[in-house]
N, C-alpha and C positions, 0 to 999 in steps of 0.2 A: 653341711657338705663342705668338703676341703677342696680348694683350688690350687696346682701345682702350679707354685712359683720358684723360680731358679735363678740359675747362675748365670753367671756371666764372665767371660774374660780370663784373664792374664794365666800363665801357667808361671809356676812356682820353682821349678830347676831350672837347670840349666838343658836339660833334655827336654826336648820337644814331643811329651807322651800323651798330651790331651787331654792333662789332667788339673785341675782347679789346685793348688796346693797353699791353704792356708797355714800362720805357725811358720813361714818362710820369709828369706828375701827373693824377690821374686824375679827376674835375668829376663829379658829379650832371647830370641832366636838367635843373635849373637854371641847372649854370653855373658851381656851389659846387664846391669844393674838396670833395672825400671822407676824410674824418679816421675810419678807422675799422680799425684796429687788434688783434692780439691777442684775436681772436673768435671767431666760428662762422657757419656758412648755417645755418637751417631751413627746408626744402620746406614747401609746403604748396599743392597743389593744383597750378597750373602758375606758381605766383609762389615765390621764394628771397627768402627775407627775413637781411640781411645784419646780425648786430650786432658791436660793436667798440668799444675805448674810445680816445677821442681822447685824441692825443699831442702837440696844439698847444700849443705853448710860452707860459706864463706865463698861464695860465688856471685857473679850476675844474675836476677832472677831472669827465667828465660821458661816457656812453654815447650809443651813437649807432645807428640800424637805419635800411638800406636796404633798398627792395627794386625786381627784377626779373623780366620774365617773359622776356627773349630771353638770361639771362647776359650781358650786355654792358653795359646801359643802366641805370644807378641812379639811380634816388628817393629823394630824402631822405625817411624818412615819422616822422620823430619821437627826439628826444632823450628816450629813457627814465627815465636815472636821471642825476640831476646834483648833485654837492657843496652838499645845502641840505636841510633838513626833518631827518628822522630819520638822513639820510644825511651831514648835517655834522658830524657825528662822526668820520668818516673822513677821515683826511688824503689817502687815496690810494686809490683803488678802481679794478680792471682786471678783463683776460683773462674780459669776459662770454661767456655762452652760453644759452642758449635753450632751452626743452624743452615739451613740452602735455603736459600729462598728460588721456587720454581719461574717465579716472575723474571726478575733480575738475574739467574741463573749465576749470582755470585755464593761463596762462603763466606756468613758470618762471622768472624770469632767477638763475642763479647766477653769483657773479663773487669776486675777491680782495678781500677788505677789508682795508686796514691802518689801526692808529689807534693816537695814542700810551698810549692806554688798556693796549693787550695787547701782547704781543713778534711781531712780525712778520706774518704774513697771518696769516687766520682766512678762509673760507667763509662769505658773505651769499646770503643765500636773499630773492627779493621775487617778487610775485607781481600780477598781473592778468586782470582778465578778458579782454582784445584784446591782440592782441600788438604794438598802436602805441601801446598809453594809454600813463599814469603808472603805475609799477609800485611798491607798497607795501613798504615793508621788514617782512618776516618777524624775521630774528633771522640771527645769527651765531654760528659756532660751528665748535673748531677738529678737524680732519678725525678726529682720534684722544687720546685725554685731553688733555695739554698740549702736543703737538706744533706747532709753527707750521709754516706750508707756502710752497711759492713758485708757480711758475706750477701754474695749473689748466685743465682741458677736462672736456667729457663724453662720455658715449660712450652709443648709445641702442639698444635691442633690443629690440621686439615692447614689452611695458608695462613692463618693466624699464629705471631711466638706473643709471647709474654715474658716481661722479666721479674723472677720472685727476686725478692731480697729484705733484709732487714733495713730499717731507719733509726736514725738520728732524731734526736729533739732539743730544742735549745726551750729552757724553762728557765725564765726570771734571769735569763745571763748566764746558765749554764747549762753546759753541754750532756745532754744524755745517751749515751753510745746504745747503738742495737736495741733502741728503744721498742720498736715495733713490727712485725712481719708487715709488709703492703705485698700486691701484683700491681705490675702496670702491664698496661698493651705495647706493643711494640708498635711502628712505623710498618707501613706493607714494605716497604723494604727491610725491615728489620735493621735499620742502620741507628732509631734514634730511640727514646721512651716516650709514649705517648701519655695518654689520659690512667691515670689513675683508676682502677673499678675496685680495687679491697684495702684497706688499710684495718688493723685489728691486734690482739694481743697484746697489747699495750701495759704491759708492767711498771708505767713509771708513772708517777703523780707530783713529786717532786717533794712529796712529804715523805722525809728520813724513816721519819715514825710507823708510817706506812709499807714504806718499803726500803728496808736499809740499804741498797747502794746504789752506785749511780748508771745501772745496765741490765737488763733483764734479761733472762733464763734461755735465752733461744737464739739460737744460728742453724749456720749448716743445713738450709731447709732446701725441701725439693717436692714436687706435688706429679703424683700418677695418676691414674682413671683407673679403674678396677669397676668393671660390671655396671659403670655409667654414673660411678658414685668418686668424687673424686678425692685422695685421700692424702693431706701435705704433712708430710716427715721433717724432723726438727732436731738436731741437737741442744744439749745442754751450751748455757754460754759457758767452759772452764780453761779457755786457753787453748796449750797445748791437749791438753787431758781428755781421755776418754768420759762417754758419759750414756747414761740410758738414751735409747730414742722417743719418741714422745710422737703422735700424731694428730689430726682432725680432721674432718671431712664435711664436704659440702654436696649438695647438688648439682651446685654450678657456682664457680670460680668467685662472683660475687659476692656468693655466700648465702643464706648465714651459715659462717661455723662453725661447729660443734666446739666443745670446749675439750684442753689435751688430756689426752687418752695414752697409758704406757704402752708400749707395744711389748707385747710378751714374748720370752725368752725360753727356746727350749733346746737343755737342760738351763735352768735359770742364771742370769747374768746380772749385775746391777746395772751394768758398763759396756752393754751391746757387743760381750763378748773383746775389751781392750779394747775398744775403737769409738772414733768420732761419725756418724752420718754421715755420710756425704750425696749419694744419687742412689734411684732406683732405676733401672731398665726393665723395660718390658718387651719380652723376646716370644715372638709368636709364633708360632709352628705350627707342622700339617698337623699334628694329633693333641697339643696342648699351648696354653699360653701361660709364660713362666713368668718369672719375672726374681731381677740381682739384687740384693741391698749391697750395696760398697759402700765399704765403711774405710775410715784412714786411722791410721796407727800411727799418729807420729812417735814411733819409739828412736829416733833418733834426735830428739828432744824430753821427751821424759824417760828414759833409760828403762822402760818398761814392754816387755814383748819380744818377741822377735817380727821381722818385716812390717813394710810400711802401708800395705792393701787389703784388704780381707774380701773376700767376694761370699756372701750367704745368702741360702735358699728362703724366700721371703713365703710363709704361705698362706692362704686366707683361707679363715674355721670361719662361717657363719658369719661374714661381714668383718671380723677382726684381723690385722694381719700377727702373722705370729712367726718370730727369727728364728730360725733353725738352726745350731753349731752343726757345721763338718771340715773335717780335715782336710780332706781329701774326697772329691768328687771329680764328677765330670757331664756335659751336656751334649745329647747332638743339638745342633743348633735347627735342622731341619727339621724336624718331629717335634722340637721343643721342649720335650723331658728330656729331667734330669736325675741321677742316680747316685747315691753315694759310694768310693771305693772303697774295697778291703783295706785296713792300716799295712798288712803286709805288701803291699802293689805298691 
């Protein structure tokens, strides 16, 4: 039995017609250009509010939040956090995400912080009252004693966040990048990283022989619930470069997890259709529960594609999820299904 899983988000011209338009660069409600990257949706009421850190060449890095109510059509509604204040210290800050905590009724923003202060990313925690202000930096701090980490996401549950991300390992004196997937729990405020519950995937042993380099296979990860079974999505590690997407699933967070699984492609893709992983949402309505794969294109780094976002229909055959190409769709958000357009529309 197949479960409709969907779209999400950004509309692709410059006209605001409701429609998903992959194959594009993709303009705000404005007219602007959408530079928004390596992020996350937050729901909140009938508006998705979009964040991501911009990837435009030869600038300050600086974060960026859209948002929508029809998934198609984005607002630009504010540059969050941008290389200045407390925050120019960082040479490089990415891969935001977004959380409320109902307790503290603040917005989280967690995102990567690099600075030539420390050895590679650290976890930046800032904080706001509105989820469009300026957001205050809290403090940094690296996921587990002295580990540096590389891409990060969060993953949210009833008053519980967690932060995914990949680890660092130092072996015999040397350093091994994105050595391994972990979750940790987060702080009831979500401000800090708590106790470790999964660390796994582990590709490095420090024998060459074994494994010839010095960084394993996986980034770009993010984990959904699907039917109580819960299912974490992975990129290829290739840089800039597109790559298949790769999954595994658990029961519960802690695990154990299954070993990765390709996620299939329809019509078939090697390369998740030119694009990197990035998040899934799950978009739930009166008549079905959908759910986006957003994927990132950096094609204005490997001179490959047109636009920088892909949003696809994610669906699940039998416990499998299975990526679906289209150009051209569109969602109500209320109902939850989604529909593919004529190419002529």
């Amino acid at each position: 039995m197949a479960v409709l899983v969907g779209l999400l988000v950004p509309g692709g011209s410059t006209a605001a017609d409701g429609i998903i338009h992959n194959d594009a660069v993709w303009r705000d409600t404005g007219g602007r250009e959408i530079w928004c990257n390596g992020g996350d949706i937050l729901r909140e009421g009938d508006t998705f509010y979009w964040v991501g850190y911009d990837t435009g060449p030869r600038r300050p890095w600086r974060m960026n939040l859209y948002s929508s109510r029809n998934l198609a059509d984005w607002k630009f509604e504010n540059t969050l956090v941008r290389q200045e204040g407390n925050f120019a210290q960082m040479g490089w800050a990415g891969r935001p995400s977004l959380l409320h905590n109902g307790a503290t009724r603040k917005y989280v923003l967690l995102f990567e912080a690099c600075s030539p202060q420390w050895p590679r990313n650290r976890t930046g925690f800032a904080i706001c009252d509105r989820i469009d202000g300026q957001y205050n930096l809290v403090h940094v701090q690296t996921p587990e004693a002295d580990r540096s980490a590389g891409d990060q996401a969060v993953y949210h549950e009833g008053d519980r966040a967690y932060l995914v991300c990949t680890l660092d390992k130092d072996i015999k004196g040397r350093k091994y990048l994105n050595q391994s997937l972990a979750i940790f729990r987060l702080a009831d405020d979500y401000q800090s990283v708590g106790r470790k519950i999964f660390e796994g995937f582990d590709n490095v042993s420090g024998n060459k022989a074994i494994v010839p380099r010095d960084q394993t296979s996986r980034e770009a990860s993010y984990i959904v619930r699907v039917h109580g079974l819960y299912y974490w999505f992975s990129s290829a590690l290739v840089g800039w470069n597109s790559s298949a997407t790769m999954y595994s699933t658990a029961k519960g967070l802690a695990g154990p997890w299954s070993e990765l699984k390709l996620v299939r492609t329809d019509p078939v893709s090697k390369d998740s259709y030119n694009t990197q992983h990035d998040f899934i949402v799950t978009v739930a309505g009166t008549e079905a529960t959908t759910y986006v794969y957003a994927g990132d294109r950096y094609s204005q780094w490997t001179r490959r594609g047109t636009g920088r976002n892909i949003f696809l229909p994610l669906v699940w055959e039998n416990g499998e999820p299975l990526l679906r190409w289209h150009r051209d769709w569109k969602i109500d958000p209320g109902g939850g299904r989604f529909s593919a357009v004529p190419l002529d529309k």
